[in-house]
PDB file with SEQRES, HELIX, SHEET and CRYST1 records, atoms N, CA, C and O in Angstrom:
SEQRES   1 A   68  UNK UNK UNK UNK UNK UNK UNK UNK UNK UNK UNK UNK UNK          
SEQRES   2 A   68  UNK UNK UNK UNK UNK UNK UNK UNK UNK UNK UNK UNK UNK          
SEQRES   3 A   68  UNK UNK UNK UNK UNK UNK UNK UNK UNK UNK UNK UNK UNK          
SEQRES   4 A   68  UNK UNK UNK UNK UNK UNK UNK UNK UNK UNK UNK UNK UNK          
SEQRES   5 A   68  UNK UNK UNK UNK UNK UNK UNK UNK UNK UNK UNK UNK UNK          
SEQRES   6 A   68  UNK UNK UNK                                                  
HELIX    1 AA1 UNK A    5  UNK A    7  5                                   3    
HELIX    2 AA2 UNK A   10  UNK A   19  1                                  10    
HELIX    3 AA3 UNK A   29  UNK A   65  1                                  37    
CRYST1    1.000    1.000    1.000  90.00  90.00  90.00 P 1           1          
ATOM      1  N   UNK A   1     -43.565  18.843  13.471  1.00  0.00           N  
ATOM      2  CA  UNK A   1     -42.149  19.037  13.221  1.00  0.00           C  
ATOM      3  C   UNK A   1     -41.545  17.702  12.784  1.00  0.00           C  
ATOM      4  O   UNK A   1     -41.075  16.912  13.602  1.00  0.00           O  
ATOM      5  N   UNK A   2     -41.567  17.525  11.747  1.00  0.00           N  
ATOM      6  CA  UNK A   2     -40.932  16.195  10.922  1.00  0.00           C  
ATOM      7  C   UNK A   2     -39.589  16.099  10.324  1.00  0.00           C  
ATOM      8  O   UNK A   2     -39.157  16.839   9.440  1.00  0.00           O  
ATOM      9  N   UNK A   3     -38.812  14.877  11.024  1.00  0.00           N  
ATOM     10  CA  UNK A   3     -37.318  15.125  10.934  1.00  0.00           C  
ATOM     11  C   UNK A   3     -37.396  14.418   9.665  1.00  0.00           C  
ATOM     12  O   UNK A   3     -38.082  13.452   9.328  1.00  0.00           O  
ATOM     13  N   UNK A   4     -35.976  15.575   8.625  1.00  0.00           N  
ATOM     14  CA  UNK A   4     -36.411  14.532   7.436  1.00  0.00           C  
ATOM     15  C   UNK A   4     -34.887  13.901   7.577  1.00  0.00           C  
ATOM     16  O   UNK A   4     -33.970  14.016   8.390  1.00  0.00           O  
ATOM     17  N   UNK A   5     -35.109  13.172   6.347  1.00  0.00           N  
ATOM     18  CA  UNK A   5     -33.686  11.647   6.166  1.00  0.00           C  
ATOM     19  C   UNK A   5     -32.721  12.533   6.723  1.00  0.00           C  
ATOM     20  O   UNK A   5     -32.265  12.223   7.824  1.00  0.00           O  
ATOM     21  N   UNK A   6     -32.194  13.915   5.997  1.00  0.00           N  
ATOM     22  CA  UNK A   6     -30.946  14.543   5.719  1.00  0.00           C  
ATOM     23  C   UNK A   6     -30.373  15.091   7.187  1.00  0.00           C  
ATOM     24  O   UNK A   6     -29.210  15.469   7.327  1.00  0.00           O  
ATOM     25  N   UNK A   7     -31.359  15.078   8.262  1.00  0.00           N  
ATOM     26  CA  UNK A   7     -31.454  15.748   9.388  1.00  0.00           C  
ATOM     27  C   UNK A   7     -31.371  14.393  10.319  1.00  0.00           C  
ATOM     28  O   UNK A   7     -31.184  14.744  11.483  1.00  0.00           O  
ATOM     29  N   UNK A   8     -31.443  13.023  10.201  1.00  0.00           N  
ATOM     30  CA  UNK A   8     -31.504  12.112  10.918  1.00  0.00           C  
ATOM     31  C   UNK A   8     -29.857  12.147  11.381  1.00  0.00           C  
ATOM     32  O   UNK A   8     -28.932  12.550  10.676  1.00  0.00           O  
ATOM     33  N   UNK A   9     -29.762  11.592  12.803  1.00  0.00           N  
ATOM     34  CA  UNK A   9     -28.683  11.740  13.254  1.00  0.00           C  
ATOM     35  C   UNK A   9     -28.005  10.142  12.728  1.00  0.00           C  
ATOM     36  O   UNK A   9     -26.861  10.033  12.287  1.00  0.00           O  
ATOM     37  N   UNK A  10     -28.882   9.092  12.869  1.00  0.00           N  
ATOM     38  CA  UNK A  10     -28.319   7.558  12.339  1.00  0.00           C  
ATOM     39  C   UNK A  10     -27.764   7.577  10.822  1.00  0.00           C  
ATOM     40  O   UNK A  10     -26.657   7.175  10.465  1.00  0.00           O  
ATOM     41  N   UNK A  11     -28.765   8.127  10.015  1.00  0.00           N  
ATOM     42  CA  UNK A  11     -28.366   8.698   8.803  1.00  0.00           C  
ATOM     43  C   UNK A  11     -27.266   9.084   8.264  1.00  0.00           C  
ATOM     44  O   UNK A  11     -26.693   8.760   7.224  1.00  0.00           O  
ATOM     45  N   UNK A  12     -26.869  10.335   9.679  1.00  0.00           N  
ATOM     46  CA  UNK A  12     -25.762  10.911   9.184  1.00  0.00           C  
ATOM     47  C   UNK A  12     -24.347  10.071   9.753  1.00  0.00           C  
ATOM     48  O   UNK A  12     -23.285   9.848   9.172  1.00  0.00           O  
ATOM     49  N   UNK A  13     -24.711   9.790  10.833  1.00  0.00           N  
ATOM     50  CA  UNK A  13     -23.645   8.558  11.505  1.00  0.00           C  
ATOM     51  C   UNK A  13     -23.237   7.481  10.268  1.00  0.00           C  
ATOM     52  O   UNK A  13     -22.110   7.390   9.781  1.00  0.00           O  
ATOM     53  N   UNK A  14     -24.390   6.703   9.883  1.00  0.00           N  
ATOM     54  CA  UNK A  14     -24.111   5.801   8.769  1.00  0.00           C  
ATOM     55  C   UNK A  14     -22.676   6.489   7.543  1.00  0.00           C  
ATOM     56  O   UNK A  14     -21.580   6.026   7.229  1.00  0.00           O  
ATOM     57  N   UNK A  15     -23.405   7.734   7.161  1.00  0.00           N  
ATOM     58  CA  UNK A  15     -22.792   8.507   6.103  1.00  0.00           C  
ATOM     59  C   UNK A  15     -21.672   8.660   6.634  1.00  0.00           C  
ATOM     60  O   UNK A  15     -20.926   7.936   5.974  1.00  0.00           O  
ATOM     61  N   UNK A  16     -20.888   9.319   7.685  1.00  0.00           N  
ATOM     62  CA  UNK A  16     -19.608  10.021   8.137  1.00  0.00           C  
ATOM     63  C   UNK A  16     -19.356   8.953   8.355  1.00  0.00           C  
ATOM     64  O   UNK A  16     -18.136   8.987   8.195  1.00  0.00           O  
ATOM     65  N   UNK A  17     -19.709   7.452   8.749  1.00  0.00           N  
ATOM     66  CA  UNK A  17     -18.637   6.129   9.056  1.00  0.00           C  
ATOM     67  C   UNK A  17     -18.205   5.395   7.792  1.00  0.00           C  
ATOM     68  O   UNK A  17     -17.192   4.736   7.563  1.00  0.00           O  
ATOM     69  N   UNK A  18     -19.585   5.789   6.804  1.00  0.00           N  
ATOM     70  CA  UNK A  18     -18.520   5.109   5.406  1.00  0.00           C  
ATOM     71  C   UNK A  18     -17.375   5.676   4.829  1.00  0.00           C  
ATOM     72  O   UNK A  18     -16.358   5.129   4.401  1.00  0.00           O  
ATOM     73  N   UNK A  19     -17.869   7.490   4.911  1.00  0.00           N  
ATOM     74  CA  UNK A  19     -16.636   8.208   4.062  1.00  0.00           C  
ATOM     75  C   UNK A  19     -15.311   7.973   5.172  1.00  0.00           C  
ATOM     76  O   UNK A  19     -14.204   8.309   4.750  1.00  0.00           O  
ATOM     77  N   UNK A  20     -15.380   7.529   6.273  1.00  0.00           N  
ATOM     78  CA  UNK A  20     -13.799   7.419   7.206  1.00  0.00           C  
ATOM     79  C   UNK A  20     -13.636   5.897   7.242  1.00  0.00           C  
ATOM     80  O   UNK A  20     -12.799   5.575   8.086  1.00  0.00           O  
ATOM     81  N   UNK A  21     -14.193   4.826   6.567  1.00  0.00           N  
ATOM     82  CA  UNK A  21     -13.572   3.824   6.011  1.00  0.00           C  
ATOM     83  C   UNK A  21     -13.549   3.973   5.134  1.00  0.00           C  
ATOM     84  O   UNK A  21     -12.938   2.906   5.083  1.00  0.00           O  
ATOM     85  N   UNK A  22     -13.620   4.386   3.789  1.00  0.00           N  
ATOM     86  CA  UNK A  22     -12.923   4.719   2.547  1.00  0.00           C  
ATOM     87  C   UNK A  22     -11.778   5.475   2.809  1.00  0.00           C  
ATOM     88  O   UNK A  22     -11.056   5.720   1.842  1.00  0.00           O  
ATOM     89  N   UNK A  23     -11.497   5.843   3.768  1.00  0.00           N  
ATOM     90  CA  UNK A  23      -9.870   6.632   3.773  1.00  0.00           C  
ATOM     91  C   UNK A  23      -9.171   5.645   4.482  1.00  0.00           C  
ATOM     92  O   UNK A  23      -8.097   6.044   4.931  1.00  0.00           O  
ATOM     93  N   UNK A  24      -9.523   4.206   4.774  1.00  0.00           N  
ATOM     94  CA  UNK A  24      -8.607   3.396   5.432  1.00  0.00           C  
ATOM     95  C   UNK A  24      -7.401   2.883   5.011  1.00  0.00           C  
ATOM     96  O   UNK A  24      -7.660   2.056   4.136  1.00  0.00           O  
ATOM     97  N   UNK A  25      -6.219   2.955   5.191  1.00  0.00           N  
ATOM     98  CA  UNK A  25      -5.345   1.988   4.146  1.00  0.00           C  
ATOM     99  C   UNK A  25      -5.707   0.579   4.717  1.00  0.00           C  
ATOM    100  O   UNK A  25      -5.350   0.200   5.833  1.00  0.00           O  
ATOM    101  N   UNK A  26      -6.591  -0.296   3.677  1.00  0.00           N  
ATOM    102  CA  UNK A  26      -6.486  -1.820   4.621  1.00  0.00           C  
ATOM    103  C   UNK A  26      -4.978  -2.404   4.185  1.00  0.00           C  
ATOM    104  O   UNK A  26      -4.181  -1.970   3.353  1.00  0.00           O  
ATOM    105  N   UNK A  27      -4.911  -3.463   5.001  1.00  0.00           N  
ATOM    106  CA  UNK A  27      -3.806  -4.295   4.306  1.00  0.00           C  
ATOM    107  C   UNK A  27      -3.921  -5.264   3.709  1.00  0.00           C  
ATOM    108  O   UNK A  27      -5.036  -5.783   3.669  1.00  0.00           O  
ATOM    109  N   UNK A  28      -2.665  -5.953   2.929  1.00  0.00           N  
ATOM    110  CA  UNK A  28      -3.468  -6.526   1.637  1.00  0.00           C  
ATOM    111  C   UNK A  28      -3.290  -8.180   2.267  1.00  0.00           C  
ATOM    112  O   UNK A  28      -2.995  -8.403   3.441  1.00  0.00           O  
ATOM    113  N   UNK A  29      -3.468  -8.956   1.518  1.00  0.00           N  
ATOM    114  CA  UNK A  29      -3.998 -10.228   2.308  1.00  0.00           C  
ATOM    115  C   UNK A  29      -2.807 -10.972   2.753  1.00  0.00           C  
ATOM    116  O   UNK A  29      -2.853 -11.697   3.746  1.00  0.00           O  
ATOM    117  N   UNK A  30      -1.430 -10.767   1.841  1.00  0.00           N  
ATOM    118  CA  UNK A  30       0.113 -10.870   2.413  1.00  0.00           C  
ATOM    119  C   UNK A  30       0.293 -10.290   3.423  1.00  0.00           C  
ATOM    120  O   UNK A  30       1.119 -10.944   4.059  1.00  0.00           O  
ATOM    121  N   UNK A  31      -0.073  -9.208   4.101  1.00  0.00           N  
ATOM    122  CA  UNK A  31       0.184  -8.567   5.267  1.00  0.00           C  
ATOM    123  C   UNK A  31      -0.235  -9.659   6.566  1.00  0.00           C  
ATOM    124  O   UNK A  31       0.402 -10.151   7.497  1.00  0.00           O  
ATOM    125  N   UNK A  32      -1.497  -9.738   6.142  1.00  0.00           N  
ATOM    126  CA  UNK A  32      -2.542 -10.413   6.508  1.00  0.00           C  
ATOM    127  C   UNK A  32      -2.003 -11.888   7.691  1.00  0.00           C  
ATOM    128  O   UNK A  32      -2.019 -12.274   8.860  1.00  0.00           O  
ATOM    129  N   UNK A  33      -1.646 -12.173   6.539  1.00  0.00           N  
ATOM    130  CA  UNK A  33      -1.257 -13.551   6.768  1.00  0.00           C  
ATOM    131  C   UNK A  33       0.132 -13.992   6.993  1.00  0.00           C  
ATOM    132  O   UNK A  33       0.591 -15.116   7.196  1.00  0.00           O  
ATOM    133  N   UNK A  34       0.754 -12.697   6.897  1.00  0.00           N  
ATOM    134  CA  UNK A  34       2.302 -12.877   7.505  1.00  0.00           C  
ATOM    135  C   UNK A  34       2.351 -12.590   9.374  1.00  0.00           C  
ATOM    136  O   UNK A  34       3.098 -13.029  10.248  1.00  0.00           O  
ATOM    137  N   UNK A  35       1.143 -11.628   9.403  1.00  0.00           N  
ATOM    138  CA  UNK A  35       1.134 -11.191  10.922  1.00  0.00           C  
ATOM    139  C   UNK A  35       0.137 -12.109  11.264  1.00  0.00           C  
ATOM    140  O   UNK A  35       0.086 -12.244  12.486  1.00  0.00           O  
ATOM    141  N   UNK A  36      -0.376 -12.540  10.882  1.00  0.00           N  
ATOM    142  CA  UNK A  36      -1.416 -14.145  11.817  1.00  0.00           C  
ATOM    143  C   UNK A  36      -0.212 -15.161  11.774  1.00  0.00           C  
ATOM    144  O   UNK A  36       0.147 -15.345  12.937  1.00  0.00           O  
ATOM    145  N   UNK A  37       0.361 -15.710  11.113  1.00  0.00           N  
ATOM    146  CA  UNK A  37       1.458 -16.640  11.063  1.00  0.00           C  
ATOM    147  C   UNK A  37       2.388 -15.968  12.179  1.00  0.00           C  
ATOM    148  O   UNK A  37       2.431 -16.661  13.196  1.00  0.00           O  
ATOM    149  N   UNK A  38       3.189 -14.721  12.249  1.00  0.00           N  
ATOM    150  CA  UNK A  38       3.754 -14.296  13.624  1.00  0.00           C  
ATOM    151  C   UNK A  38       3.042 -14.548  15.044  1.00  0.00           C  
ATOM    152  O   UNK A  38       3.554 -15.062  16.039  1.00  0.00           O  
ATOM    153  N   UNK A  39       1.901 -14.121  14.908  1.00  0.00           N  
ATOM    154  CA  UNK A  39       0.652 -14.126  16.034  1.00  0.00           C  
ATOM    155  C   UNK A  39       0.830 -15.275  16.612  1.00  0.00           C  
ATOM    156  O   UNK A  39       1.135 -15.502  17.782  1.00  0.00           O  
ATOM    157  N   UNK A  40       0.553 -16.263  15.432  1.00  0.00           N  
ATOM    158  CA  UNK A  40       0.035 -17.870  16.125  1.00  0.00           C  
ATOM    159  C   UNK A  40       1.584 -18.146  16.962  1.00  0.00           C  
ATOM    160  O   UNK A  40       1.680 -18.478  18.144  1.00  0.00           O  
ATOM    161  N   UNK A  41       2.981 -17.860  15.798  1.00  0.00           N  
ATOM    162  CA  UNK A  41       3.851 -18.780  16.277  1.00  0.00           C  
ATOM    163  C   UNK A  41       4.228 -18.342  17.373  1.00  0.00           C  
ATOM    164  O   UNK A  41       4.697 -19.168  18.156  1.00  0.00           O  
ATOM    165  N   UNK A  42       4.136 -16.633  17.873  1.00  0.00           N  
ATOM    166  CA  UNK A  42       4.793 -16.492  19.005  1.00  0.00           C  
ATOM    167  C   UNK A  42       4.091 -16.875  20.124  1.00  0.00           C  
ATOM    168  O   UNK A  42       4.585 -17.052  21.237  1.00  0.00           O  
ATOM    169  N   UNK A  43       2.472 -17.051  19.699  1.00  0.00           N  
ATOM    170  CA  UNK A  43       1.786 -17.785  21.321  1.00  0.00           C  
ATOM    171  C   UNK A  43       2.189 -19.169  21.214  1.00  0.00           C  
ATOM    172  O   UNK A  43       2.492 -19.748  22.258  1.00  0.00           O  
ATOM    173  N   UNK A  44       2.238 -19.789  20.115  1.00  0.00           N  
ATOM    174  CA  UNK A  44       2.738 -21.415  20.329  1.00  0.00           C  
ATOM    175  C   UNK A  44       3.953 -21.497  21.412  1.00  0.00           C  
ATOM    176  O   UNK A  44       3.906 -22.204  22.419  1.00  0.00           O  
ATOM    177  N   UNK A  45       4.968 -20.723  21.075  1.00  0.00           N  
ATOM    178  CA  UNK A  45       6.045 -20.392  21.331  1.00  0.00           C  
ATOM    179  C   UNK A  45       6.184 -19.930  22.902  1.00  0.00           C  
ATOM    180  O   UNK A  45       7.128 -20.168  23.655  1.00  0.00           O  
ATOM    181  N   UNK A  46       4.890 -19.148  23.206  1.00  0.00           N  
ATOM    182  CA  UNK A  46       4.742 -19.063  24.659  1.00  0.00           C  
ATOM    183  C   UNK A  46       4.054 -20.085  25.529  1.00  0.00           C  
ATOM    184  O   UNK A  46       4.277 -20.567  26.640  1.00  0.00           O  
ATOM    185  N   UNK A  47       3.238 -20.214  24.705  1.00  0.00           N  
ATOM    186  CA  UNK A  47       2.322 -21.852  25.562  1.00  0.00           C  
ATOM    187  C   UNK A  47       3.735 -22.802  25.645  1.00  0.00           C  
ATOM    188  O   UNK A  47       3.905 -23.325  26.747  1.00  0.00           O  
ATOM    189  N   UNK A  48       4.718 -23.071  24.661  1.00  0.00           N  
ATOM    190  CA  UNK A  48       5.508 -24.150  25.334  1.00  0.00           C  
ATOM    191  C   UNK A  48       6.370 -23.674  26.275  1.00  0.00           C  
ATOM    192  O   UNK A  48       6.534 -24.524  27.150  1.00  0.00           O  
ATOM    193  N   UNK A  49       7.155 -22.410  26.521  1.00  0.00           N  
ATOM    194  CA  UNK A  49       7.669 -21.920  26.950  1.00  0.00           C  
ATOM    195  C   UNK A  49       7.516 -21.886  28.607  1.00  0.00           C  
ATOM    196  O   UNK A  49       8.327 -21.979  29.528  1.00  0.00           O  
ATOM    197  N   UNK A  50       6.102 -21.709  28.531  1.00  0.00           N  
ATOM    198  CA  UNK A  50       5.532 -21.365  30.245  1.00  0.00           C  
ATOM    199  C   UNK A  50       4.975 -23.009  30.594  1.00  0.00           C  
ATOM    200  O   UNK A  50       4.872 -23.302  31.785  1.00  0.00           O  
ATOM    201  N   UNK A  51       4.706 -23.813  29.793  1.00  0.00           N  
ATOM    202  CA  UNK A  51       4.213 -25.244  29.792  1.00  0.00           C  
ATOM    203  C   UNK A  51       5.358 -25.926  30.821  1.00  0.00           C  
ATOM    204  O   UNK A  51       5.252 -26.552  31.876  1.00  0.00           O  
ATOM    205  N   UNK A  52       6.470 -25.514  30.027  1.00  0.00           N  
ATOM    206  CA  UNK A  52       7.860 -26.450  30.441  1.00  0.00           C  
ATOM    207  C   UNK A  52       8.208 -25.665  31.831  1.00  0.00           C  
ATOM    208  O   UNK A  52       8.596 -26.339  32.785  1.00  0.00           O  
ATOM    209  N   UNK A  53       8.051 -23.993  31.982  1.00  0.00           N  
ATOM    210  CA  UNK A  53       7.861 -23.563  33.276  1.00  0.00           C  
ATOM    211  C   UNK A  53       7.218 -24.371  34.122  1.00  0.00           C  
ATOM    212  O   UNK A  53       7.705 -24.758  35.184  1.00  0.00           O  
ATOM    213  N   UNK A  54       5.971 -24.701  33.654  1.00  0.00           N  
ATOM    214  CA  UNK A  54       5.325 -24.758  34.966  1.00  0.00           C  
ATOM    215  C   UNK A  54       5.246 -26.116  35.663  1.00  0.00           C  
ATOM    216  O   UNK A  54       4.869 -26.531  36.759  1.00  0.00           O  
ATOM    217  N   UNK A  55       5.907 -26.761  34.247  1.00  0.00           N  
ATOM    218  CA  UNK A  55       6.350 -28.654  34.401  1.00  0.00           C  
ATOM    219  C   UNK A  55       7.595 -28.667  35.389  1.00  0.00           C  
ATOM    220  O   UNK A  55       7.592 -29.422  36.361  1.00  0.00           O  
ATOM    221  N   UNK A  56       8.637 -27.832  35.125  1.00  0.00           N  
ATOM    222  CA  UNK A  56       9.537 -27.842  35.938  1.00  0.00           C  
ATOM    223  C   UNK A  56       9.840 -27.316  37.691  1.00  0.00           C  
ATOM    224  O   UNK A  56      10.663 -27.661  38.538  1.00  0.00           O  
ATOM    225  N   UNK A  57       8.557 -26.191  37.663  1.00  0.00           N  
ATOM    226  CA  UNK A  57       8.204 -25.640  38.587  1.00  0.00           C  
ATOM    227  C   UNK A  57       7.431 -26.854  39.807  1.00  0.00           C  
ATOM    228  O   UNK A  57       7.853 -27.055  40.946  1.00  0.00           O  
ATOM    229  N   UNK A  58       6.556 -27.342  39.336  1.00  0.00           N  
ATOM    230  CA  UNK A  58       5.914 -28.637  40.002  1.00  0.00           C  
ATOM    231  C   UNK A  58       6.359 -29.572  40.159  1.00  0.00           C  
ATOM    232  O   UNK A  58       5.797 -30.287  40.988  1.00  0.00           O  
ATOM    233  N   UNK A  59       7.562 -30.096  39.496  1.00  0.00           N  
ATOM    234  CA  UNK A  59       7.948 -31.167  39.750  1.00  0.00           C  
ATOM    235  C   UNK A  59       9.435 -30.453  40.665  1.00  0.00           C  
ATOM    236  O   UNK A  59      10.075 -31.188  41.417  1.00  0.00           O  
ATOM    237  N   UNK A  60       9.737 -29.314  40.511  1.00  0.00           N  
ATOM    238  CA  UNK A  60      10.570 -28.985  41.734  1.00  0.00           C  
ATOM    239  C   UNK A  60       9.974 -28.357  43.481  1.00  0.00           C  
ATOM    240  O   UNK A  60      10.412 -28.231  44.625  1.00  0.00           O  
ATOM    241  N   UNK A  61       9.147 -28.199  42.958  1.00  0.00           N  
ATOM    242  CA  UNK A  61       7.939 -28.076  44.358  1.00  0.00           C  
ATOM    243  C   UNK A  61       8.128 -29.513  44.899  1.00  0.00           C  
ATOM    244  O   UNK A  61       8.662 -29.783  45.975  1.00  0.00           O  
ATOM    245  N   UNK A  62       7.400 -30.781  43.630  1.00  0.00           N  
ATOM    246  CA  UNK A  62       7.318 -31.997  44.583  1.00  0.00           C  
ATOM    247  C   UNK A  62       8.420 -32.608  45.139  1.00  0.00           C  
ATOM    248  O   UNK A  62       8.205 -33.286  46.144  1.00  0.00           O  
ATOM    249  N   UNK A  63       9.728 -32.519  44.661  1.00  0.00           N  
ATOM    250  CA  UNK A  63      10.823 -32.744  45.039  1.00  0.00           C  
ATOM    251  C   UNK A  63      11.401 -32.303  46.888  1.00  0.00           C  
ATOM    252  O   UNK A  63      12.014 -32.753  47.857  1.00  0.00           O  
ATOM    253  N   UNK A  64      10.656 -31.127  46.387  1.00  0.00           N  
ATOM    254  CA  UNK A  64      11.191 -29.945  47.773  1.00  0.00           C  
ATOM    255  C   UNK A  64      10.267 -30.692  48.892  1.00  0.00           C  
ATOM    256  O   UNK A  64      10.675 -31.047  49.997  1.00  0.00           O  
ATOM    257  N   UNK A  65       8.508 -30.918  48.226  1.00  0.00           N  
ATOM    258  CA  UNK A  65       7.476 -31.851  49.755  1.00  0.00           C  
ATOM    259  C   UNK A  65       8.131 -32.869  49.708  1.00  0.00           C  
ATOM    260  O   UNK A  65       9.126 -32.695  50.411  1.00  0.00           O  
ATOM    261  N   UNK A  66       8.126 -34.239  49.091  1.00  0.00           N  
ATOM    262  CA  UNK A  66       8.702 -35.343  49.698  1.00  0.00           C  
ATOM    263  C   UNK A  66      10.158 -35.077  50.324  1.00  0.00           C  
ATOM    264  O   UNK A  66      10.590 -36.160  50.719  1.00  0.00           O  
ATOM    265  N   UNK A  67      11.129 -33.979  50.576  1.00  0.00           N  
ATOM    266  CA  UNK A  67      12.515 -34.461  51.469  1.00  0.00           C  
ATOM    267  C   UNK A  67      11.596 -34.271  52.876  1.00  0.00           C  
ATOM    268  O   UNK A  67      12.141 -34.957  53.741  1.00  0.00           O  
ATOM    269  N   UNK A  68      10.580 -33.695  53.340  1.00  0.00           N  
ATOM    270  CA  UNK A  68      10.233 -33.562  54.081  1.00  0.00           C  
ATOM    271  C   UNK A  68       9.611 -35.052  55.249  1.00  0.00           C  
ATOM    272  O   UNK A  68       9.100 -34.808  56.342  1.00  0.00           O  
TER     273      UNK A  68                                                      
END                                                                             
């Protein structure tokens, strides 16, 4: 009992995953690079954000141990 190509299940996997990325809308490389430029700036934007948190947080902790 010999499975042929047309009957292979990888085969057919391969086949049904190309024809449902050919129906992808990709986006075009302006998209691209307008939402990586958002991406980066809003984590920059959070790294300083929580940075200066946590600068202010510690140095009001140490404030609070030394009255002690």
């Amino acid at each position: 009992m010999a499975m042929s190509l047309g009957n292979n299940p990888l085969v057919t996997y391969v086949k049904e995953s190309n024809a449902e990325l050919r129906k992808v809308a990709w986006p075009t490389r302006t998209v691209v690079v307008r939402d990586t430029v958002i991406v980066v700036g809003v984590s920059l934007a959070m790294a300083v954000f929580f940075g200066v948190v946590d600068y202010g947080l510690s140095k009001g902790l140490e404030k609070l141990l030394t009255l002690q």
